[in-house]
Legacy VTK file of the C-alpha trace (Angstrom):
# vtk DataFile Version 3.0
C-alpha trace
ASCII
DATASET POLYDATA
POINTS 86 float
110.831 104.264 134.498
113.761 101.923 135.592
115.392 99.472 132.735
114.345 101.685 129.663
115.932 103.131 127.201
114.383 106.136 125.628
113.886 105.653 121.412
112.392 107.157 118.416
110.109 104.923 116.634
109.344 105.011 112.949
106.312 103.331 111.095
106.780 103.828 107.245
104.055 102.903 104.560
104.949 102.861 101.154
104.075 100.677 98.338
105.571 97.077 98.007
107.535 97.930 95.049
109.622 100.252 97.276
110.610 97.447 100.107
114.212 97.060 98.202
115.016 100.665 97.994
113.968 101.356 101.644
115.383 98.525 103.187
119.028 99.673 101.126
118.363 103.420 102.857
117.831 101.489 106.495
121.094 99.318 105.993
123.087 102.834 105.363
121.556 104.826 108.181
122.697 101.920 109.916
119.229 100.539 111.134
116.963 97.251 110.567
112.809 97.020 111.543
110.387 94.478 110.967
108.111 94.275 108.050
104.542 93.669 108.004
102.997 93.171 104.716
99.376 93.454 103.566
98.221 93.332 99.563
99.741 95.725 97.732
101.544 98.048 100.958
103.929 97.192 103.707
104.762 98.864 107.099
108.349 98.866 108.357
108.348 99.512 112.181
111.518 100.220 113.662
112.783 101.664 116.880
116.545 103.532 117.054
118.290 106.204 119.121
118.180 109.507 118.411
121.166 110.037 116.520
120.215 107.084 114.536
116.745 108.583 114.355
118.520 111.667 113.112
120.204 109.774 109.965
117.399 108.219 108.905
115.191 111.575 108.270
118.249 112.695 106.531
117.817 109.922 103.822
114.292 109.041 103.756
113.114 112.220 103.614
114.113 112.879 100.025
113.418 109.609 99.491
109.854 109.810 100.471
109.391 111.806 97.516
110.049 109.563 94.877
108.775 106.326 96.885
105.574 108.631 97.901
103.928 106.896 101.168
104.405 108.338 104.531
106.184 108.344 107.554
104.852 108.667 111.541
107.722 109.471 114.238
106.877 109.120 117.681
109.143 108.972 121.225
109.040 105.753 123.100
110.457 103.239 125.658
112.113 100.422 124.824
111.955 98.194 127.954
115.462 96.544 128.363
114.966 92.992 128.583
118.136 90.310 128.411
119.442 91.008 125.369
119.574 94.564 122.746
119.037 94.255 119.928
119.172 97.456 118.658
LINES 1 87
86 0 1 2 3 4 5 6 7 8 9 10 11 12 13 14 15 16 17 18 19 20 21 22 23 24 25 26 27 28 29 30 31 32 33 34 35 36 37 38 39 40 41 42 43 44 45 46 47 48 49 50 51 52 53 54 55 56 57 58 59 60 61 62 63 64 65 66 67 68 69 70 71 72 73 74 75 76 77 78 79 80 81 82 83 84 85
């Protein structure tokens, strides 16, 4: 496909008492995704290249263990538009 970029894309769950901690482990793998939050959970999606992608397993797995929750990887697209914002 023309004008894409290829990405991994993360969607972690965990409970909303663990937003701070995960959005501190995001900032130092050098990454940022968008919240969604519902009652008591939230969902960070975020999309990143793979040596970003790469990083971020490296601190959230051990994290996961302590903030419990779980984590989906997946490949994907991002389709370039005017600006990156990644």
């Amino acid at each position: 496909m023309n004008n894409t970029i290829t990405m991994k894309r993360f969607e972690i769950v965990l409970g909303i008492e663990q937003l701070e901690d995960l959005m501190d482990l995001l900032e130092k793998s050098g990454v940022r995704g968008d919240v969604l939050m519902e009652q008591e959970n939230i969902v960070v999606i975020l999309a990143c290249k793979e040596d970003q992608a790469q990083r971020v397993v490296n601190e959230l797995r051990p994290a996961l263990k302590s903030f419990g929750g779980m984590c989906l990887i997946s490949d994907s697209l991002w389709l370039e538009g005017p600006a990156i914002s990644y």
